[in-house]
N, C-alpha and C positions, 0 to 999 in steps of 0.2 A: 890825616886821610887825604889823600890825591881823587878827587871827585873827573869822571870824566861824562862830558855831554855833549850829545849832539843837538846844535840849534837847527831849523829850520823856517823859512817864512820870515826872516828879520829884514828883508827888502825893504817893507813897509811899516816897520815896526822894530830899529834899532835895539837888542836886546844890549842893555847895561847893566851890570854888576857893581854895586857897591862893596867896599873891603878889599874885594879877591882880585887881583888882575887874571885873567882867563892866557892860557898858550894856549898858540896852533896847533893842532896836532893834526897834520897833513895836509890836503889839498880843500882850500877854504877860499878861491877866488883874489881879491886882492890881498890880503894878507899870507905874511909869509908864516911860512912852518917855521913852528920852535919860538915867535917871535909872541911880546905879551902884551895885552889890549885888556881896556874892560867896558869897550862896548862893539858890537860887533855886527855889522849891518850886510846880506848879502841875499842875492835869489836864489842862488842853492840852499845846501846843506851846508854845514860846518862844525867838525868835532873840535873842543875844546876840552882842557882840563885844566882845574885849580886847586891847590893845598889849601883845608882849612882845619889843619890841626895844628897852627901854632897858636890859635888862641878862638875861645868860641864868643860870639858877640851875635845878635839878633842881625842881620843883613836883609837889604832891600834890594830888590832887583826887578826892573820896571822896561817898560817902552820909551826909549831916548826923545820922544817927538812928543813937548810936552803936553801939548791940547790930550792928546792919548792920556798921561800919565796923569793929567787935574783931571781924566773922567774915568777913573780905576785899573789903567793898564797898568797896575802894579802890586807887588806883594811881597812880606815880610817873611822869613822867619828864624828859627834860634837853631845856629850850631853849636851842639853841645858831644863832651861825651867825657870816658873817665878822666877824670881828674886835669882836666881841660880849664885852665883859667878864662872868668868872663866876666863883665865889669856889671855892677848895680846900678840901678837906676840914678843912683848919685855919685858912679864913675867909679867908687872904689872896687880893688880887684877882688873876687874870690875864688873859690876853687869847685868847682862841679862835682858835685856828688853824685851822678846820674852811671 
């Protein structure tokens, strides 16, 4: 699945992506189009998109400026889906039944 989203308000609040590197997708300030990041800081807007169906695992994605992120600028959760490998709490692989 190719996930597409637009950030906005990351000026102040560096939006970073654990797993996925994020692409440009068009006119994002200093970063270029087409080019891949996985945290992304700007006063606009900025659409972005990233693949996560080569593999589902629980991802985090938080505010880069830590003081933010040790007081809850951040949050977890699980990509899953058919028959999508993701790893157990004790790392081995399985297969998603969802």
């Amino acid at each position: 699945t190719v996930h597409k989203w637009t950030l906005s308000g990351t000026g102040a609040h560096p939006f970073h992506l654990h797993l996925y590197h994020m692409q440009i997708d068009g006119d994002c300030g200093n970063y270029d189009d087409g080019e891949f990041y996985d945290t992304i800081s700007t006063s606009g807007s900025c659409t972005v998109r990233f693949k996560s169906a080569d593999f589902g695992q629980r991802m985090v994605l938080h505010c880069h400026v830590l003081s933010h992120e040790d007081n809850g600028a951040m949050v977890w959760y699980d990509v899953q889906g058919q028959g999508m490998p993701v790893n157990n709490e004790d790392g081995s692989a399985v297969v998603c039944s969802a």
